[in-house]
C-alpha positions in Angstrom: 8.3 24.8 -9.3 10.5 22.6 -6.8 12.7 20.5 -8.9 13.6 16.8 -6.6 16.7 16.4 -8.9 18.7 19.6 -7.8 17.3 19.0 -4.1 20.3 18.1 -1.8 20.5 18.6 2.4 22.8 19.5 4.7 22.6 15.9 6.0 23.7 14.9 1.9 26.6 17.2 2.1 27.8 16.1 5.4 27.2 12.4 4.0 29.8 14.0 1.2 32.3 15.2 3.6 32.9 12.1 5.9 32.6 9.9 2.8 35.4 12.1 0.6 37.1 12.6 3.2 37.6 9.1 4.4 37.8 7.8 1.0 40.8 10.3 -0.1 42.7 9.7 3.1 42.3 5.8 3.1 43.6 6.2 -0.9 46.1 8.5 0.0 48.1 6.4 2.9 47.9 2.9 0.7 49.7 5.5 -2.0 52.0 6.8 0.1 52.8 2.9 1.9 53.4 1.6 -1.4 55.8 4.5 -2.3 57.7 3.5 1.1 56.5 7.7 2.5 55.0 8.4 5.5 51.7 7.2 6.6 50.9 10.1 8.3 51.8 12.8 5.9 49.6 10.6 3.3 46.8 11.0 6.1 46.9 14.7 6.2 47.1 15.0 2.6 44.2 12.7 2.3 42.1 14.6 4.8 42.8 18.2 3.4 42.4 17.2 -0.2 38.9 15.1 0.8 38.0 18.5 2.6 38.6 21.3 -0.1 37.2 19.2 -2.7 34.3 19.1 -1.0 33.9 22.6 0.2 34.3 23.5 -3.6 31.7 21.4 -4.4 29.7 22.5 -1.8 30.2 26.0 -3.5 30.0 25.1 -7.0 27.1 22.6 -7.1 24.6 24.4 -4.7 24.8 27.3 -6.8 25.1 25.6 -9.8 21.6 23.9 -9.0 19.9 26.9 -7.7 20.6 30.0 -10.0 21.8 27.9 -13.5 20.1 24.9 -13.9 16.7 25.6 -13.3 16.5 28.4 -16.4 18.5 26.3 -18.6 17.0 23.4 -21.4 17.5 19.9 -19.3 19.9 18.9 -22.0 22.6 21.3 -20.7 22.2 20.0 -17.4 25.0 17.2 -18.1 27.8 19.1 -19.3 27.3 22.1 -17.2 27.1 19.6 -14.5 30.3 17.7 -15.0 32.2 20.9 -16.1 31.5 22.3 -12.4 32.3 18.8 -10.9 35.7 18.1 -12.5 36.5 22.4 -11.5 35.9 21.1 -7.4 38.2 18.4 -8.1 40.8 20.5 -9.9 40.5 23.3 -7.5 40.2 21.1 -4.1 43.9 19.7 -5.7 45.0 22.6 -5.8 44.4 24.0 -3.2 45.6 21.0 -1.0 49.2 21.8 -3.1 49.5 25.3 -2.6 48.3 24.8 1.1 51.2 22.7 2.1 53.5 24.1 -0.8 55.6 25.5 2.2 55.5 22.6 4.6 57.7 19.6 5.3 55.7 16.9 4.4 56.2 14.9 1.9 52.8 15.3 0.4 54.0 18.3 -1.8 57.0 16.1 -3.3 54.5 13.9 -5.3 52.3 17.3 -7.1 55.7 19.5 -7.2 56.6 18.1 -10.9 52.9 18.3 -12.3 50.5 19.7 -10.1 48.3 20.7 -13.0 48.1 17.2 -14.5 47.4 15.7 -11.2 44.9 18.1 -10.3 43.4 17.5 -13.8 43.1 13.3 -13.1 41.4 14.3 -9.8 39.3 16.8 -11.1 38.0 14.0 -13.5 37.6 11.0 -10.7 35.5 13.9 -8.7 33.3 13.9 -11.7 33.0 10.3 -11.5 32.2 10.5 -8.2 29.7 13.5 -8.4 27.7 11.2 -11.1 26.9 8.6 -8.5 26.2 10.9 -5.8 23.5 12.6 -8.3 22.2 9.4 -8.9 21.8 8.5 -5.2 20.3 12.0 -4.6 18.0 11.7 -7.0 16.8 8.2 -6.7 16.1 8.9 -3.1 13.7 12.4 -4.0 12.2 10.5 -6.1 11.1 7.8 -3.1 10.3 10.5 -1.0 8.5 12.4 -3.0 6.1 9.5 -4.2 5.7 8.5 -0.2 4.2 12.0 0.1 2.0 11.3 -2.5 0.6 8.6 -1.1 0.6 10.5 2.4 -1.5 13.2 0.8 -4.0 11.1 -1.3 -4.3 9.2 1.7 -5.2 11.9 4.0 -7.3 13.3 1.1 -9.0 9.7 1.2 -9.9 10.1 4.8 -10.9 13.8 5.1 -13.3 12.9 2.2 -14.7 10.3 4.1 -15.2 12.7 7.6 -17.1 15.3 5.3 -20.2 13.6 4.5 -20.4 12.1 8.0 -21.0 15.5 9.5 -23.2 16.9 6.8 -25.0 13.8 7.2 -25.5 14.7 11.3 -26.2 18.4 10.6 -28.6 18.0 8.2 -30.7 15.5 10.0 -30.8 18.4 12.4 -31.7 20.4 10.1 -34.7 18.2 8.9 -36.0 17.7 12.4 -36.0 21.4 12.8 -37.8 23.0 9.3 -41.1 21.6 11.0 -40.4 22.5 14.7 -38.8 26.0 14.5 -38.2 27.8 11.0 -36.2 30.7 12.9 -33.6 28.2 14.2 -33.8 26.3 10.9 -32.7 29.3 9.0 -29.6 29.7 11.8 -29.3 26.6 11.3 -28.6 26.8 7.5 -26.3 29.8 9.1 -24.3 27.7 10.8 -23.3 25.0 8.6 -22.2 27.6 5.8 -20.1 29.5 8.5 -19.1 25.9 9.7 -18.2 24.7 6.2 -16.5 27.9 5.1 -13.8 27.7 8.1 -12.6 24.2 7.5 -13.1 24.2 3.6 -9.1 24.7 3.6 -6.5 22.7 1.3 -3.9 22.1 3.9 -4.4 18.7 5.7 -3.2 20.7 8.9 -4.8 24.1 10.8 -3.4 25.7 13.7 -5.1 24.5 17.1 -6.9 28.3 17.2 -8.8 27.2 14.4 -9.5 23.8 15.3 -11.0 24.9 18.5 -12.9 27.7 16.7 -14.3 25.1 14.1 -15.0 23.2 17.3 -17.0 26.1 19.2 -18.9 26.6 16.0 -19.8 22.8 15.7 -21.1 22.8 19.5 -23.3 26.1 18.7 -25.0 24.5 15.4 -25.7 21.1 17.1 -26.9 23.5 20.7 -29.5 24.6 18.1 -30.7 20.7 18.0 -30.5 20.2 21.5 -31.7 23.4 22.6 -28.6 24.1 24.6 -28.0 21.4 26.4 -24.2 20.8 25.3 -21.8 22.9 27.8 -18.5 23.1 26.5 -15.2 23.9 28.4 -11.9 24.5 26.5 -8.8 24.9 28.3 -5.7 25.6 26.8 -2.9 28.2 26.9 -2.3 31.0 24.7 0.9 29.6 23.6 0.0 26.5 22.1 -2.7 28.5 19.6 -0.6 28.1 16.7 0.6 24.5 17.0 -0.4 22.3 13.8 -3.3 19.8 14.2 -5.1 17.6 12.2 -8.3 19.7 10.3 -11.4 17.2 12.0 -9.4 16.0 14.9 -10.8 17.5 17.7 -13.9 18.4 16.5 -14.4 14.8 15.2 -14.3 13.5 18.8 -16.8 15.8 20.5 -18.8 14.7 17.4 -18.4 10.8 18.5 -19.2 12.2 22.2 -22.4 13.7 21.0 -23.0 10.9 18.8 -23.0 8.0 21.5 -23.0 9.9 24.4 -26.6 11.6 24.3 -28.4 8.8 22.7 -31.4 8.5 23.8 -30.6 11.5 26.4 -32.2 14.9 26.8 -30.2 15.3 29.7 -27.5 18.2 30.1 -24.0 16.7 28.6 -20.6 18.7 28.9 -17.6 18.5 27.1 -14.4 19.4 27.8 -10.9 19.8 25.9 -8.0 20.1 27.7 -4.9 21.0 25.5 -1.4 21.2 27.1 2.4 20.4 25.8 5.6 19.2 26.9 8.0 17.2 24.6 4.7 16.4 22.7 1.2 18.1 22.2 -1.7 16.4 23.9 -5.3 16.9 23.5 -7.3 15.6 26.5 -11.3 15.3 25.2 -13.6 14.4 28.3 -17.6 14.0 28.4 -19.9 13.3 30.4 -22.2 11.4 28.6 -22.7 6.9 28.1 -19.2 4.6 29.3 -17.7 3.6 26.1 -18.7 -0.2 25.4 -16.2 -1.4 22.9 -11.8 -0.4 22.6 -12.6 -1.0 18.6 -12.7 2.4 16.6 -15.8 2.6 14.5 -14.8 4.7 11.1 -14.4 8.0 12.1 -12.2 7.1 14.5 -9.8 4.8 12.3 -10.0 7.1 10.4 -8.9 9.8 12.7 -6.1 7.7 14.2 -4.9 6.9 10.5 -4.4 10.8 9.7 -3.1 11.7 13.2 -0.1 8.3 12.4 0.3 9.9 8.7 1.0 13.7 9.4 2.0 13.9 13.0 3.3 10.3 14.0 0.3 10.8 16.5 -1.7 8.4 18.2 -5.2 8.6 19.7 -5.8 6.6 22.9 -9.1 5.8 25.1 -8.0 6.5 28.6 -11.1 5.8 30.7 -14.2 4.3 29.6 -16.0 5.6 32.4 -16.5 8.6 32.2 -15.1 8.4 28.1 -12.0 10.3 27.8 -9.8 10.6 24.7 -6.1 11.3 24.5 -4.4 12.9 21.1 -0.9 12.9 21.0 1.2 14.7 18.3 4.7 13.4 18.2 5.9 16.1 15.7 3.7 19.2 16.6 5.2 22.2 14.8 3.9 25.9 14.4 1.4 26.9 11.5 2.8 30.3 10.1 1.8 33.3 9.3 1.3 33.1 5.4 
C-alpha cells in the first residue's frame, strides 16, 4: 500500500537542490566576507557543498523511504530518519573537503583543522533542514491526496447518477416491446446484460475502443426499439484506440441525440462520431435529428461536462444548433495500458 509520507518527486528534489544550493552558497560568502576571504572561493564552496549534500540525500533518503521504512514499526521512522539525514550532511562536508583538499582556495583553510567536527555541525543543520522539508512533503500529499478524494467521490457521484438514466430508457424499451415482439424482447434483455457487463468497470476512465464498442452496442439495443432506423457512422484512426476517455462520454451524447432528436419521429436519424487528435483529443458527435432549442445542459449533460473538467481538464461545447453537433475536448488525453 502507497504510503503519501515517503512519497517525494523529482520536481521535490530539484526544489532541494536550487534551494540547498543557494542557501549554502549565500551562507557561505557572508562567512567568508566576514572573515575578510574571498567572495568567490566562499561561492564555490557554497555551491559544491549545497550540491553533495544533496546528492547524498538524494541517495540516502530515497532508499531509505523505499526498501527500510515501509517494513519497519512507524516509531523507528524518526531516528532512522534523522540518522540518514545528519550522514548526507556529514558526507556532503566531506566530500566538499576532500574535493578541494588539493586546490588553492581558501575554502579548505577553514575545514583543514577539524574537518570532522565541522562536518559533524553540518551534518546536524542538514537534519534540521531535512525535518522541515518532510513536513512540507508531507503536508502537501496529504492535500493532494484528499483533492483526489473528492475527484473520485465526485465522479463516483455523477456516474451514479448516468446509470439509472439509461436503464431507465432501455427498459421503457423493453416494456413497449414484451407486448409487440417477445423475440426482440428477449434480445433485448440480451443486450442490456452485454451492455451493462462492458461498462460495469471501476476505473472512471476506458480507452476510446471501448467507448466506441459500448457505443455500437447502445445503438444496436435502442435499433431493436426503433426497428433500425438509427444509422451510425464512426470515424476514427487506429491510433487513437487506446486514448483515455470518460466511461459514458460519448455514448451519453448519442443518447441525448436519440433522446431529443427523434421525438415524436419515426423517420430515419444518423449519427456520427468523428474522433481525431492534435495537441488535444476531440470528439466530434453530429445528428441529424431536431435543432437544439436551449445552450443550457439538462443533467446528463452537466453532468458529463463536470466529469470531462474533473479527470481530463475537458470541456464539452455545442458547435451548431442546426444540425446539433457536440464537441469533446480532452486537454490531458493519455493512453490506457495494457494491465
Amino acid at each position: 500500500m502507497r504510503n503519501i509520507e515517503l512519497e517525494i518527486t523529482r520536481n521535490d528534489w530539484l526544489s532541494v537542490l536550487l534551494i540547498g544550493v543557494s542557501f549554502s552558497t549565500l551562507l557561505s560568502v557572508f562567512g567568508y566576507y566576514l572573515l575578510g576571504l574571498s567572495a568567490l572561493d566562499g561561492a564555490i564552496f557554497g555551491v559544491l557543498l549545497g550540491f553533495f549534500i544533496t546528492t547524498f540525500s538524494m541517495i540516502f533518503i530515497s532508499s531509505m523511504n523505499r526498501y527500510i521504512l515501509p517494513f519497519l514499526s512507524r516509531e523507528w521512522w524518526n531516528g532512522i530518519a534523522a540518522f540518514f539525514s545528519f550522514l548526507s550532511g556529514f558526507l556532503g562536508t566531506l566530500s566538499t573537503y576532500y574535493a578541494l583538499q588539493h586546490n588553492a582556495l581558501a575554502t579548505v583553510a577553514l575545514f583543514s583543522v577539524h574537518p570532522y567536527e565541522m562536518a559533524s555541525i553540518i551534518g546536524v543543520l542538514t537534519y534540521l533542514m531535512g525535518a522541515l522539508m518532510y513536513r512540507f512533503v508531507k503536508t502537501r500529499n496529504e492535500k493532494e491526496q484528499i483533492d483526489r478524494l473528492f475527484v473520485n467521490s465526485r465522479v463516483r457521484s455523477l456516474e451514479t447518477q448516468l446509470n439509472p438514466h439509461f436503464l431507465y430508457n432501455a427498459l421503457n424499451s423493453l416494456a413497449e416491446l414484451i407486448h409487440q415482439d417477445p423475440d426482440k424482447a428477449e434480445a433485448t434483455v440480451l443486450k442490456i446484460s452485454t451492455f451493462l457487463r462492458n461498462t460495469m468497470t471501476e476505473t472512471p476512465l476506458i480507452s476510446l475502443e471501448q467507448e466506441l464498442k459500448n457505443v455500437r452496442d447502445y445503438i444496436d439495443l435502442e435499433n431493436l426499439r426503433f426497428s433500425g432506423l438509427i444509422d451510425l457512422q464512426i470515424r476514427s484512426d487506429e491510433s487513437l484506440k487506446r486514448w483515455a476517455v470518460p466511461k459514458f462520454s460519448i455514448q451519453l451524447l448519442c443518447e441525448n441525440a436519440i433522446k431529443h432528436g427523434m421525438r415524436g419521429s419515426r423517420s430515419p436519424f444518423s449519427l456520427s462520431i468523428d474522433c481525431s487528435a492534435d495537441e488535444f483529443l476531440r470528439i466530434r458527435v453530429a445528428n441529424s435529428g431536431k435543432p437544439i432549442t436551449s445552450p443550457e445542459y439538462g443533467i446528463g449533460l452537466s453532468n458529463l461536462r463536470e466529469r470531462l473538467a474533473y479527470l481530463c481538464h475537458g470541456e464539452l461545447k455545442i458547435v451548431s444548433f442546426d444540425p446539433p453537433v457536440y464537441l469533446i475536448t480532452l486537454k490531458e488525453p493519455h493512453e490506457i495500458s495494457d494491465r
